[in-house]
N, CA and C atoms as an extended XYZ file, in Angstrom:
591
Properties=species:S:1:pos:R:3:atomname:S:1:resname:S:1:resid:I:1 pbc="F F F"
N       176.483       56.376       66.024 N   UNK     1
C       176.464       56.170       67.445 CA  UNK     1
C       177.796       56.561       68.027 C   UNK     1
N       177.709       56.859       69.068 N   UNK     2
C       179.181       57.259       69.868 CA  UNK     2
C       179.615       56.098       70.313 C   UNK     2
N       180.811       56.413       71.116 N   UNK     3
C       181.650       55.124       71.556 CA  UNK     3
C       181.328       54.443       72.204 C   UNK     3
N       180.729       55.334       73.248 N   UNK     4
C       180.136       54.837       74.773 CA  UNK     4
C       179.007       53.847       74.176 C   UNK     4
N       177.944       54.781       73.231 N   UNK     5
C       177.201       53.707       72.912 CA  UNK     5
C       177.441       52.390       72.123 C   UNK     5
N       178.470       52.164       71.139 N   UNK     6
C       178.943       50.898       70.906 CA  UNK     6
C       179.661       49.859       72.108 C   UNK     6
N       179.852       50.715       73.048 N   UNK     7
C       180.162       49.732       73.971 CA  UNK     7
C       179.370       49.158       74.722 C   UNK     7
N       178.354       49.756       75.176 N   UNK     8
C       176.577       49.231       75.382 CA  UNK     8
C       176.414       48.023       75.199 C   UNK     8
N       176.250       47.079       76.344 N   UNK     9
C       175.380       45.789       76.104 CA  UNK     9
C       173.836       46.379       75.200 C   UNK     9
N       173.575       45.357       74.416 N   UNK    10
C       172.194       45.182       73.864 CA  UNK    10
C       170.706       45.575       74.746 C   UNK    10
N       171.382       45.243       76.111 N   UNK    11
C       169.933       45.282       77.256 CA  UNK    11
C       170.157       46.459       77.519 C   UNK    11
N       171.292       47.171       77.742 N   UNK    12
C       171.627       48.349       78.090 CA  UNK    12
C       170.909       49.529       76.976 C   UNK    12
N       171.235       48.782       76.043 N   UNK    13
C       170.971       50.023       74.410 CA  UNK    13
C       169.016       50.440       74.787 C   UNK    13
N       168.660       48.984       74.715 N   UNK    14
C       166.867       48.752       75.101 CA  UNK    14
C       166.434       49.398       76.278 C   UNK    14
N       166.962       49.567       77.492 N   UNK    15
C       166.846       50.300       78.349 CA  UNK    15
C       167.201       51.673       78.462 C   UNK    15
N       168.139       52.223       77.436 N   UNK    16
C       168.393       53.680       77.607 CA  UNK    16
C       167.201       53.826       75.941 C   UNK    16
N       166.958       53.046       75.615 N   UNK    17
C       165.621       53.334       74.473 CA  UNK    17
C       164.137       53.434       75.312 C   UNK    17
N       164.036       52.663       75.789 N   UNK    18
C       162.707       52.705       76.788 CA  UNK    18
C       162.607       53.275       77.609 C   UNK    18
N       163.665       54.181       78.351 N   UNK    19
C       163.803       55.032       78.824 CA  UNK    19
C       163.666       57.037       78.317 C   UNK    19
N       163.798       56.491       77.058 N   UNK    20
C       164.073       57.844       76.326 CA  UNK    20
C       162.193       57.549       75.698 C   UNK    20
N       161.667       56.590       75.670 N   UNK    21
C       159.934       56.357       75.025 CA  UNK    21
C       159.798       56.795       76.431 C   UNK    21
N       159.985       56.120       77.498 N   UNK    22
C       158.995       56.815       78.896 CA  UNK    22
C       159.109       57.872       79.363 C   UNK    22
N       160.161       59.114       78.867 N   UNK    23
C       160.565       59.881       79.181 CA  UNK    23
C       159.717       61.187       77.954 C   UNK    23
N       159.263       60.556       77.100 N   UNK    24
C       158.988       61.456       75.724 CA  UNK    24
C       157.352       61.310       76.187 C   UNK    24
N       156.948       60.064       76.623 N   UNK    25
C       155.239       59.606       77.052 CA  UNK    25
C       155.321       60.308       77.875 C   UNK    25
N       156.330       60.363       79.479 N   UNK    26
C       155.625       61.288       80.615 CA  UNK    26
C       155.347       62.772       80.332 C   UNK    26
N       156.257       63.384       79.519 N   UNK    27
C       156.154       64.349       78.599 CA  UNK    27
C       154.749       64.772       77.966 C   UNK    27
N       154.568       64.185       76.865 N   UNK    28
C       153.103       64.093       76.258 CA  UNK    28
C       151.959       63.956       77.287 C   UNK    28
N       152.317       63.521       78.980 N   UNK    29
C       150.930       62.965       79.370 CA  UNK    29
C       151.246       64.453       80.584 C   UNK    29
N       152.204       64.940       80.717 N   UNK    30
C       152.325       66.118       81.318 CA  UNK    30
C       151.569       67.437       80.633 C   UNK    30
N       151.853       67.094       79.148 N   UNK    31
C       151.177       68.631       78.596 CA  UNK    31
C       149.682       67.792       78.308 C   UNK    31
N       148.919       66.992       78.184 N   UNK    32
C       147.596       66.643       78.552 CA  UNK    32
C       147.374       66.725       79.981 C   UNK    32
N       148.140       66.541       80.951 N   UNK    33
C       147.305       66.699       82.709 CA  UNK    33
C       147.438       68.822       82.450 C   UNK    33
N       148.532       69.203       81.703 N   UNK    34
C       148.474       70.666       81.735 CA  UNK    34
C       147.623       70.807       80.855 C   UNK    34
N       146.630       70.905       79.851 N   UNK    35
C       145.649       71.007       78.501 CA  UNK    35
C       144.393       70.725       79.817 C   UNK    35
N       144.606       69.668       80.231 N   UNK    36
C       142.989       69.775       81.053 CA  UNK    36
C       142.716       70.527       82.331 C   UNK    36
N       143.958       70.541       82.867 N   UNK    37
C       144.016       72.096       84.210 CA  UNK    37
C       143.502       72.881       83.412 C   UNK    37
N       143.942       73.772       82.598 N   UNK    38
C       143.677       74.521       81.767 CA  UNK    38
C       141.940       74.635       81.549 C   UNK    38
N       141.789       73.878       80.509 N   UNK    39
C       140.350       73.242       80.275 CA  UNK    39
C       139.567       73.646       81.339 C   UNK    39
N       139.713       73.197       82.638 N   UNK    40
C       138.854       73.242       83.474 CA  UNK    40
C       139.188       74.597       84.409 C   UNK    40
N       139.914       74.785       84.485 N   UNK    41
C       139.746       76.742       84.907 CA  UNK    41
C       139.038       77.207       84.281 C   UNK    41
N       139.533       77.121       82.627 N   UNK    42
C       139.270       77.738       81.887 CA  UNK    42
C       137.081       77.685       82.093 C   UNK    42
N       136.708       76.591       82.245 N   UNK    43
C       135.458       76.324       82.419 CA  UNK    43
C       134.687       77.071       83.275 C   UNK    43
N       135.666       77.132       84.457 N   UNK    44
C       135.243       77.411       85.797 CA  UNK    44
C       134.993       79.145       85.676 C   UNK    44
N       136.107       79.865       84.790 N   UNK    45
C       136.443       80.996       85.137 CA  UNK    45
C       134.683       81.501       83.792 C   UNK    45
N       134.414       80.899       83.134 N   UNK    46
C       132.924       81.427       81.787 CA  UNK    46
C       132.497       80.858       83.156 C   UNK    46
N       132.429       79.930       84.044 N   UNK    47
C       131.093       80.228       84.822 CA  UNK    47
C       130.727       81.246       85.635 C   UNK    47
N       131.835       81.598       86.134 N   UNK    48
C       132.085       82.597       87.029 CA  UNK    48
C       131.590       84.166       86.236 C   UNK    48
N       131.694       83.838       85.152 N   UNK    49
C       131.623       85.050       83.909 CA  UNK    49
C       130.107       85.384       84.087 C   UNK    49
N       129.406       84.323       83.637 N   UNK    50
C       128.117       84.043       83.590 CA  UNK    50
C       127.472       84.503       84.205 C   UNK    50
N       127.799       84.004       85.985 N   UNK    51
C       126.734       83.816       87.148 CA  UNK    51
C       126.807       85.307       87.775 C   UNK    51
N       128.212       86.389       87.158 N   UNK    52
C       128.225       87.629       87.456 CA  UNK    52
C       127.457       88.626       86.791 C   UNK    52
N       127.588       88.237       85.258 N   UNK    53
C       126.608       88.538       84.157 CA  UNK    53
C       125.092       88.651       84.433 C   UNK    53
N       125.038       87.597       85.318 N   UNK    54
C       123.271       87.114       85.645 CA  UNK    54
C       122.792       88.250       86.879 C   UNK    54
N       124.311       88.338       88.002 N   UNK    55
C       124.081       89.103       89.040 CA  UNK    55
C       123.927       90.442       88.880 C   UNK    55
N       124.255       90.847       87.583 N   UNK    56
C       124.748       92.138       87.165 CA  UNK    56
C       123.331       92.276       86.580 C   UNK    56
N       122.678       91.443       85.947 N   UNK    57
C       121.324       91.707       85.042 CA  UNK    57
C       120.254       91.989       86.023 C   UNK    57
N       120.802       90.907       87.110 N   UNK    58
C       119.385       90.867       88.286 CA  UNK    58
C       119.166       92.286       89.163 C   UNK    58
N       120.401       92.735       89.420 N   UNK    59
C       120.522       94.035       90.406 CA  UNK    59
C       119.895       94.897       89.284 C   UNK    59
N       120.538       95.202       88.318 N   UNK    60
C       120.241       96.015       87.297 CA  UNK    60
C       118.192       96.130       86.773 C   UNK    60
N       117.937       95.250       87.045 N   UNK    61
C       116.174       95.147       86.898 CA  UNK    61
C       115.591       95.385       88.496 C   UNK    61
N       116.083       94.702       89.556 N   UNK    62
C       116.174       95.341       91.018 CA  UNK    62
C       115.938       96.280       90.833 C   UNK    62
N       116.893       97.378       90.512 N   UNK    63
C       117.380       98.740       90.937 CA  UNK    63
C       116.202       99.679       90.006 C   UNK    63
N       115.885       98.904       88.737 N   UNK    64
C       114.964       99.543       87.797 CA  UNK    64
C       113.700       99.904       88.468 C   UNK    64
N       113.244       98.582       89.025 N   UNK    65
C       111.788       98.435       89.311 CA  UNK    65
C       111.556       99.338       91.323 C   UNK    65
N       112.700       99.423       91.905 N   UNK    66
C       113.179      100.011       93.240 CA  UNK    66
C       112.997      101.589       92.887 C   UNK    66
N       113.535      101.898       91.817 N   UNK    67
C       113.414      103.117       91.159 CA  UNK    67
C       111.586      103.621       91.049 C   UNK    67
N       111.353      102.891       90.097 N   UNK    68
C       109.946      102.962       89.451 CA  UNK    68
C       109.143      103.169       91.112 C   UNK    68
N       109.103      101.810       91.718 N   UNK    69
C       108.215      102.103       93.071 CA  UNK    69
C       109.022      103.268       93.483 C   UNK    69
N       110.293      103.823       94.210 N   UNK    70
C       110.224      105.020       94.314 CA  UNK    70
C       109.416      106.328       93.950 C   UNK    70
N       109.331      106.137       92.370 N   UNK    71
C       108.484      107.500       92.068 CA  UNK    71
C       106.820      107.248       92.211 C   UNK    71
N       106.807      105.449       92.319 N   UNK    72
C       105.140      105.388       92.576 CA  UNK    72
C       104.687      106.176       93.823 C   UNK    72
N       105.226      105.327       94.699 N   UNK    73
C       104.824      105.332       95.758 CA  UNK    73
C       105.804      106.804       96.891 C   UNK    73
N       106.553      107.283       96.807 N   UNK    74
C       107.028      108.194       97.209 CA  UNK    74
C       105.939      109.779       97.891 C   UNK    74
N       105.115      109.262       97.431 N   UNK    75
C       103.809      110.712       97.581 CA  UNK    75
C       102.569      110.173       98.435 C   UNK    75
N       103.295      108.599       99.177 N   UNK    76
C       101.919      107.676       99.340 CA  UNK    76
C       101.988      108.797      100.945 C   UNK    76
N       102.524      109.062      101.866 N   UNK    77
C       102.216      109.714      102.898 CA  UNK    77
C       101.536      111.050      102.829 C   UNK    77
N       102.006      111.639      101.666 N   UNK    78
C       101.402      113.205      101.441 CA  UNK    78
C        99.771      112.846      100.863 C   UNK    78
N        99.923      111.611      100.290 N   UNK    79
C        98.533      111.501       99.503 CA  UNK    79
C        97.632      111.064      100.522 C   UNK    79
N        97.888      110.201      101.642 N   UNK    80
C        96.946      110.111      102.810 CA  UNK    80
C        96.831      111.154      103.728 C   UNK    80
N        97.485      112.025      104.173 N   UNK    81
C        97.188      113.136      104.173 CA  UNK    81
C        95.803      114.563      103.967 C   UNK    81
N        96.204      113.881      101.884 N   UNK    82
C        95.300      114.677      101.314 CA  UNK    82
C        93.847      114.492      101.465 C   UNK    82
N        94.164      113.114      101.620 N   UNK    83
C        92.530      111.846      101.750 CA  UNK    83
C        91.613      112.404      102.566 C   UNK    83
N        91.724      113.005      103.666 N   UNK    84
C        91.479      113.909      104.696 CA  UNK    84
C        91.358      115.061      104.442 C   UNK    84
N        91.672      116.039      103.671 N   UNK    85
C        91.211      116.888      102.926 CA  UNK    85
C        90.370      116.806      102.191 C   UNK    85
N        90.171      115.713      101.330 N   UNK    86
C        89.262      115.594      100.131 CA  UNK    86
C        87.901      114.818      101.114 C   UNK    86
N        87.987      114.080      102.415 N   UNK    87
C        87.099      113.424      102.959 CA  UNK    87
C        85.950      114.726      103.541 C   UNK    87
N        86.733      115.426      104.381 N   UNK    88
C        86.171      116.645      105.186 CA  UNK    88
C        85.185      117.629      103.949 C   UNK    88
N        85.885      117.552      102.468 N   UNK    89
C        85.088      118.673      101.802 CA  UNK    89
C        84.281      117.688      101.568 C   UNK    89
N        83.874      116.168      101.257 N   UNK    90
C        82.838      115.364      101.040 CA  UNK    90
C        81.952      115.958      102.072 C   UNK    90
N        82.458      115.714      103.212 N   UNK    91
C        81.672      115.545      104.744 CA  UNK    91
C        80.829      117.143      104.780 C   UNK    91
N        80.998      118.121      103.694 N   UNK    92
C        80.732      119.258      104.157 CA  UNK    92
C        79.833      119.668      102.961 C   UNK    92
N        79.632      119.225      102.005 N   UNK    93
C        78.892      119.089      101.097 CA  UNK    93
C        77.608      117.929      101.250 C   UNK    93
N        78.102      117.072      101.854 N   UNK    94
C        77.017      116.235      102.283 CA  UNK    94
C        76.576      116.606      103.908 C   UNK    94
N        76.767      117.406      104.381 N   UNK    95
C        76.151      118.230      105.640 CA  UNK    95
C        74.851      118.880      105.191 C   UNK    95
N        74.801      119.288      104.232 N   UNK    96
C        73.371      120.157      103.574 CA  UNK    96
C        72.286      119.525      103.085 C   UNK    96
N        71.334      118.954      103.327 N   UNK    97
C        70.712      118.161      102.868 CA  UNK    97
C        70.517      118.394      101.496 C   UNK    97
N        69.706      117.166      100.712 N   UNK    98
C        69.587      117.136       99.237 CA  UNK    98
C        68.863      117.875       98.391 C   UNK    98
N        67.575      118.391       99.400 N   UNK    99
C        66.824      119.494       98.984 CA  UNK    99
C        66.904      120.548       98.815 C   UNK    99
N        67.750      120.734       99.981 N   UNK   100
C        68.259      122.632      100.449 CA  UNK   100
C        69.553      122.738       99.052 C   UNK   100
N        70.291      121.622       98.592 N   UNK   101
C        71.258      121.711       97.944 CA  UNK   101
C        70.715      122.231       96.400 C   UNK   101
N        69.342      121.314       96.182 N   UNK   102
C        68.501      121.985       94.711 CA  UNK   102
C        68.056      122.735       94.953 C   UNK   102
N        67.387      123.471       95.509 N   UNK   103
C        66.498      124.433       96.092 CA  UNK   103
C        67.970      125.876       96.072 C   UNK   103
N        69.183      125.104       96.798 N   UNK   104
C        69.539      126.281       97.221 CA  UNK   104
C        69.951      127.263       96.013 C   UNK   104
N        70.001      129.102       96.469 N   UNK   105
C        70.422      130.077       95.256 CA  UNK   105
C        71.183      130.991       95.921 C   UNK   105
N        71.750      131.837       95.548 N   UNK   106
C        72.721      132.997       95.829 CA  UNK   106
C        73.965      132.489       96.529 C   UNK   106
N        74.331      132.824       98.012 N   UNK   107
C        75.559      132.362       98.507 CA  UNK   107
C        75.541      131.071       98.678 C   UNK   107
N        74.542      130.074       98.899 N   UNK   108
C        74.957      128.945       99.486 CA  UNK   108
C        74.917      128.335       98.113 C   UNK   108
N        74.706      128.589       97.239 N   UNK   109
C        74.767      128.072       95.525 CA  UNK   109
C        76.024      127.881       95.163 C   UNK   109
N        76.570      129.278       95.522 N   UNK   110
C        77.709      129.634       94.945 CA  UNK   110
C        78.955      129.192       95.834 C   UNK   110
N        78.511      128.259       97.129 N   UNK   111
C        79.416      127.642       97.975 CA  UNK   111
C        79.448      126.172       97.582 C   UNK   111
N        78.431      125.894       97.552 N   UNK   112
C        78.458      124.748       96.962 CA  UNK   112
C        79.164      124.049       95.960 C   UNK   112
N        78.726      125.117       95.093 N   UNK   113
C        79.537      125.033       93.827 CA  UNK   113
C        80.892      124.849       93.739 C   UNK   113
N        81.264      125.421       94.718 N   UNK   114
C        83.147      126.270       94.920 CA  UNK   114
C        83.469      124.988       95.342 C   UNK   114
N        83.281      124.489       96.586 N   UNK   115
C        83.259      123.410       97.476 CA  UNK   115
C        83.597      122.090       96.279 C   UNK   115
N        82.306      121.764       95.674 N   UNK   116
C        82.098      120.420       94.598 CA  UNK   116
C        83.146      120.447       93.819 C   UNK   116
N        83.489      121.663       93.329 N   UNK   117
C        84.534      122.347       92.072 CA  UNK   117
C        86.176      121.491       92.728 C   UNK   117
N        86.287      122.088       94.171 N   UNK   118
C        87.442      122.111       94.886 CA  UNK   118
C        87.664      120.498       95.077 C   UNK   118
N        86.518      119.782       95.180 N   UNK   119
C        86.930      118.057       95.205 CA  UNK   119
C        87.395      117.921       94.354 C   UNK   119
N        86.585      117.964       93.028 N   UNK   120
C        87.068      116.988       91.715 CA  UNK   120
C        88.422      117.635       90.964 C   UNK   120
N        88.771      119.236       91.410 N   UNK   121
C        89.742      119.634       91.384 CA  UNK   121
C        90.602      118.456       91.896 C   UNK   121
N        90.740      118.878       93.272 N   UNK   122
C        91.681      117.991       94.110 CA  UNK   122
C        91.653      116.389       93.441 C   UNK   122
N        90.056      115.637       93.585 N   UNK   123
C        90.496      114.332       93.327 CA  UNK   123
C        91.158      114.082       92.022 C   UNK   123
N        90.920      114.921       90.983 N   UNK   124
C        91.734      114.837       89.510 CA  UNK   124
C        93.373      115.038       89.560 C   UNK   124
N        93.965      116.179       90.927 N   UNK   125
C        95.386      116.012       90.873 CA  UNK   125
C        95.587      114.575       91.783 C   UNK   125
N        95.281      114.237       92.293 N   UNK   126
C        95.403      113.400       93.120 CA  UNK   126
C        95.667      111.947       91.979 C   UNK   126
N        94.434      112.150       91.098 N   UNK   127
C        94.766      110.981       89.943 CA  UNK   127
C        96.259      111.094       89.059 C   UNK   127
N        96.131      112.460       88.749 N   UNK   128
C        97.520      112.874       87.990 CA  UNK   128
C        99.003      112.497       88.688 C   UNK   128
N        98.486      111.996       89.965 N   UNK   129
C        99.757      111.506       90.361 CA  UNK   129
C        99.689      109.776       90.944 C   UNK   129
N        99.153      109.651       90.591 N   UNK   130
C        98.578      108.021       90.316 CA  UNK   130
C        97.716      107.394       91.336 C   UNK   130
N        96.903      108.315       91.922 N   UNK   131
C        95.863      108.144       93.150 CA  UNK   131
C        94.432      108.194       92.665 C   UNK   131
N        94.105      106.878       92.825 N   UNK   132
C        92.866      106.940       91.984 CA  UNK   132
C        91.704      106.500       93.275 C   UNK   132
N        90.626      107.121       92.812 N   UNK   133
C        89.337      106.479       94.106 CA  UNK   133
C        89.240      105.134       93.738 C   UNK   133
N        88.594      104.412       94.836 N   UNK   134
C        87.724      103.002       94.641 CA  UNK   134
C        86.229      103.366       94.391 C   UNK   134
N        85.388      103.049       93.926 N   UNK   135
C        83.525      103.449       93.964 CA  UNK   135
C        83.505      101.429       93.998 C   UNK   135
N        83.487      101.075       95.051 N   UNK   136
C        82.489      100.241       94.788 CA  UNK   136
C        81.364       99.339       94.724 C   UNK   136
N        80.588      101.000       94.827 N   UNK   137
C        79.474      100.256       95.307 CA  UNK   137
C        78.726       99.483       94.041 C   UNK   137
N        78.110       98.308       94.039 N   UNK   138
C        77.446       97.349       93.368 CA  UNK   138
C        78.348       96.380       93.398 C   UNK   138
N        79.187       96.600       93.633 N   UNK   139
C        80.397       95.356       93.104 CA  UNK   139
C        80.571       94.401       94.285 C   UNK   139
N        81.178       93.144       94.190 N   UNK   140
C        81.214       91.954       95.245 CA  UNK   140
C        82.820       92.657       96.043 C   UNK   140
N        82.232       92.367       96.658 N   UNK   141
C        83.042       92.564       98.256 CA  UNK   141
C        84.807       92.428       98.224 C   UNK   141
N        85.262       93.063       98.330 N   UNK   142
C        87.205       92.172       97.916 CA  UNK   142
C        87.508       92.832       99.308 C   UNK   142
N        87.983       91.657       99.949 N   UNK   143
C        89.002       92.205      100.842 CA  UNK   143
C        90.291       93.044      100.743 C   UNK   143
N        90.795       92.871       99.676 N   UNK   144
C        92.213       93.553       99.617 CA  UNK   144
C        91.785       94.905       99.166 C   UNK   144
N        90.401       95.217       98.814 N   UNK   145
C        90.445       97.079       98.880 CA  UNK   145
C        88.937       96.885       99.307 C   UNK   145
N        88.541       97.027       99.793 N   UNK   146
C        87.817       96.846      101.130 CA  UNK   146
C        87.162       96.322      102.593 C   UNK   146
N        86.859       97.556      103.377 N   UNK   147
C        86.756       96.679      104.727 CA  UNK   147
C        85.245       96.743      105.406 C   UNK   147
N        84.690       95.954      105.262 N   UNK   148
C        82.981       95.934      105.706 CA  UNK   148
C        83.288       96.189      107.146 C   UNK   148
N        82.012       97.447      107.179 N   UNK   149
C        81.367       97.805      108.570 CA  UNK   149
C        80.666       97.557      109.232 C   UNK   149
N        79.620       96.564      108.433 N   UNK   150
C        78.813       96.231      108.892 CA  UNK   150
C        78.074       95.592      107.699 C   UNK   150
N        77.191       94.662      108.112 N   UNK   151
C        76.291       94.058      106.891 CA  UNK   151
C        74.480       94.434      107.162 C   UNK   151
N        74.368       94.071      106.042 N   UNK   152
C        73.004       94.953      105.575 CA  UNK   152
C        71.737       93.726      105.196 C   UNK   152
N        70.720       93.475      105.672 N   UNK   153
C        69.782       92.431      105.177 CA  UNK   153
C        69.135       92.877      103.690 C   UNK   153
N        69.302       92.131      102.894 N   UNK   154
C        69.282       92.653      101.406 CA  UNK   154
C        68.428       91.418      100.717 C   UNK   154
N        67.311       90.883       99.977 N   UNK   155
C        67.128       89.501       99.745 CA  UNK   155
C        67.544       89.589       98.118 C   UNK   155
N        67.405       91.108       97.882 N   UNK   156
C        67.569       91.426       96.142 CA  UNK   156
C        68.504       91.500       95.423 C   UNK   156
N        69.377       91.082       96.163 N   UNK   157
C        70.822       91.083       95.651 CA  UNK   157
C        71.451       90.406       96.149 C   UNK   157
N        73.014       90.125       95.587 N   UNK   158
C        73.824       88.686       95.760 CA  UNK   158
C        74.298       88.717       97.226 C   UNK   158
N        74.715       88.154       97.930 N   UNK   159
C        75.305       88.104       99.628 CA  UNK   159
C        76.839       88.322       98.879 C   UNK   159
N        77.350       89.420       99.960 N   UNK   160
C        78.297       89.708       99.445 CA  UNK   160
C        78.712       90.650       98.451 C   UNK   160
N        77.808       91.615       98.415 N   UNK   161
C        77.625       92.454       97.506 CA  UNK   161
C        77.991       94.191       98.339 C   UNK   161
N        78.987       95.118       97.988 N   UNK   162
C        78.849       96.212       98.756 CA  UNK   162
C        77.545       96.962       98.092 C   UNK   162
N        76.570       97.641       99.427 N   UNK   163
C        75.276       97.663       98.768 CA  UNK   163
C        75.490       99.461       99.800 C   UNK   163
N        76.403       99.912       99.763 N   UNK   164
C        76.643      101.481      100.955 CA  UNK   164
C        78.290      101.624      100.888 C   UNK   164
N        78.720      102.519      100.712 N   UNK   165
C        80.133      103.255      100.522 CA  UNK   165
C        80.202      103.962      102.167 C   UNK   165
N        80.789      103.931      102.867 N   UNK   166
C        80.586      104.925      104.027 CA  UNK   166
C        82.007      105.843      103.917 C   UNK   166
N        82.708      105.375      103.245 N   UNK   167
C        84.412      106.187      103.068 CA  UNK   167
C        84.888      105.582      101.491 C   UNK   167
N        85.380      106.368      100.759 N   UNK   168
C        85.720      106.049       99.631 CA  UNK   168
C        87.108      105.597       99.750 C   UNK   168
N        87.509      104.766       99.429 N   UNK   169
C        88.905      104.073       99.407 CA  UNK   169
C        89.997      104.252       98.017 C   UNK   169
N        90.998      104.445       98.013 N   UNK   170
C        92.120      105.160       96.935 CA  UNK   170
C        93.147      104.190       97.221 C   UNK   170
N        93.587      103.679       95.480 N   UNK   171
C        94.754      103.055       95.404 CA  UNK   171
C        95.958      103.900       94.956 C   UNK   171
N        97.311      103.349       95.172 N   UNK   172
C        98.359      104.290       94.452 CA  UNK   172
C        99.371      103.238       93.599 C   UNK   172
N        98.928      103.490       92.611 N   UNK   173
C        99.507      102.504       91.497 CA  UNK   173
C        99.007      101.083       92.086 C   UNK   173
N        99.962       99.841       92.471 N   UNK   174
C        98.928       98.517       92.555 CA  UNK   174
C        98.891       98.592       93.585 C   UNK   174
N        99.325       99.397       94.822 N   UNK   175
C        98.566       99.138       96.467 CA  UNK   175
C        97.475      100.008       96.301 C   UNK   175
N        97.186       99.535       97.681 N   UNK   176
C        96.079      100.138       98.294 CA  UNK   176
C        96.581      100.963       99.453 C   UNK   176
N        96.053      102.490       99.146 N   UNK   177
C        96.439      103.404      100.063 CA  UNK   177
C        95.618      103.280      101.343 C   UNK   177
N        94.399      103.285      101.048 N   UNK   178
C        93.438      103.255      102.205 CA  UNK   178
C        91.645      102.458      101.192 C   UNK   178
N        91.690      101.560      102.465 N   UNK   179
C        90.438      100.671      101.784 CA  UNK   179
C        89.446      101.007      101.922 C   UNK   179
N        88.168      101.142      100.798 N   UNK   180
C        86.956      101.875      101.017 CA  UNK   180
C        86.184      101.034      102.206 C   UNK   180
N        85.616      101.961      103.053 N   UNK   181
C        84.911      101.363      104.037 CA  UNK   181
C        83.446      101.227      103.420 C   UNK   181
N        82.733       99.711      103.638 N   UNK   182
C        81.488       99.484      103.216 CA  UNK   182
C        80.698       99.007      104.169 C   UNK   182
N        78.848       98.710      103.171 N   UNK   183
C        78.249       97.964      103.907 CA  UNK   183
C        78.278       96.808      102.886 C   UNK   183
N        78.262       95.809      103.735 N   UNK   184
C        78.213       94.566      102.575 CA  UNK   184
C        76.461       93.778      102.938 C   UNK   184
N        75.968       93.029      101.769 N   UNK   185
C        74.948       92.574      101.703 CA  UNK   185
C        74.422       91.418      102.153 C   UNK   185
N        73.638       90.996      102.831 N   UNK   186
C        73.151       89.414      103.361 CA  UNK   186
C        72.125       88.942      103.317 C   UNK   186
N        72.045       87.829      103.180 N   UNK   187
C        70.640       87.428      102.902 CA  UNK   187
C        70.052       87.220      101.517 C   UNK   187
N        70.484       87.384      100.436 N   UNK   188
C        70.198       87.389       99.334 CA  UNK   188
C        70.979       85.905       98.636 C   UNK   188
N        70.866       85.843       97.444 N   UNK   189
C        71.170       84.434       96.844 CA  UNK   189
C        72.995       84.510       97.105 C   UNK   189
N        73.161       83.280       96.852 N   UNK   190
C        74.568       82.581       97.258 CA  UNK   190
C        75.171       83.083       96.180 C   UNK   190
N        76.433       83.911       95.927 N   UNK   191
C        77.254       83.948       94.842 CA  UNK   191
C        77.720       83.095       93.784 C   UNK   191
N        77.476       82.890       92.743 N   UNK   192
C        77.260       81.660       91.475 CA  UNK   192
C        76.217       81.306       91.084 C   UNK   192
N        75.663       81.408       92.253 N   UNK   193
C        73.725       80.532       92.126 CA  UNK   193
C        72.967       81.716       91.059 C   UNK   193
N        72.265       80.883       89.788 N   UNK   194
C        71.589       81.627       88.881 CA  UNK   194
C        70.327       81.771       88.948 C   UNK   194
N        69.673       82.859       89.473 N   UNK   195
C        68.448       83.322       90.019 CA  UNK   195
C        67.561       83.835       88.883 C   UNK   195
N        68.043       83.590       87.617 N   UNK   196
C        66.989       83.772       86.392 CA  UNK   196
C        65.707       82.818       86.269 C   UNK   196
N        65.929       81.255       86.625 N   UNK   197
C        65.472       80.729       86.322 CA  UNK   197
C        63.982       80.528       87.255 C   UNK   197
């Protein structure tokens, strides 16, 4: 011990001792309040990691599927368009009646032909680019791809049944480009109800 400290009262010695313990504790409880700052940035900053990670995944499937409908649907104006092309050569093939059409030989055979050829031409590119017809006639009624024109007294079949196509309707990938126009059915048994018996 030094001098100074032998000259130290006893209370004095205990107080520059308990002083040098509270001084070594505030110490120790300084680098624990600094260990848990730490800690908890540290927490804060993986969340922050995370929730960018997540933002980064989400845009990234966004941008995928934004893409994809791009190339779906990108042709949907040219393809309604075409609809009108492919409607008019219907409309002009079904101008000839059904008889004159078997019956018919030489030029109007060979127009016909050209004509019929030139739809399923057309409606086959039209598929090749993901434009497909609706047909549905026999089938129950759906609003979301079709729109009744009118209803039809029918007792032989289900209510609710398209029982007449008057415009063929085309989807493009899962929309609907244009909805087939029908006749729908009435008067016939209630949909569910089992008419075997």
């Amino acid at each position: 011990m030094s001098e100074h400290d032998q000259s130290a009262t006893p209370d004095q010695q205990n107080d520059a001792a308990q002083n040098s313990t509270e001084s070594a504790s505030g110490k120790e409880a300084d680098v624990f309040a600094i260990i848990d700052a730490l800690n908890a940035e540290n927490a804060q900053l993986k969340d922050k990691a995370l929730r960018t990670m997540a933002d980064m995944e989400n845009l990234r499937r966004r941008t995928e599927k934004e893409v994809v409908d791009a190339r779906t649907y990108a042709v949907s104006s040219f393809a309604r368009d075409m609809l009108t092309v492919a409607d008019n050569m219907r409309r002009g093939i079904e101008s000839v009646p059904q008889e004159q059409r078997t019956s018919a030989d030489g030029a109007l055979k060979t127009l016909l032909e050209g004509v019929e050829l030139t739809e399923r031409d057309l409606l086959k590119t039209l598929e090749k680019y993901g434009i497909k017809q609706i047909d549905p006639q026999g089938q129950r009624f759906d609003p979301n791809l079709h729109q009744a024109m009118f209803e039809v007294e029918d007792t032989s079949v289900t209510t609710g049944t398209v029982v007449q196509v008057v415009q063929a309707g085309f989807v493009i990938g899962e929309r609907v480009l244009r909805p087939a126009l029908v006749g729908v059915s009435k008067g016939g048994p209630k949909p569910g109800v089992d008419t075997s018996a």
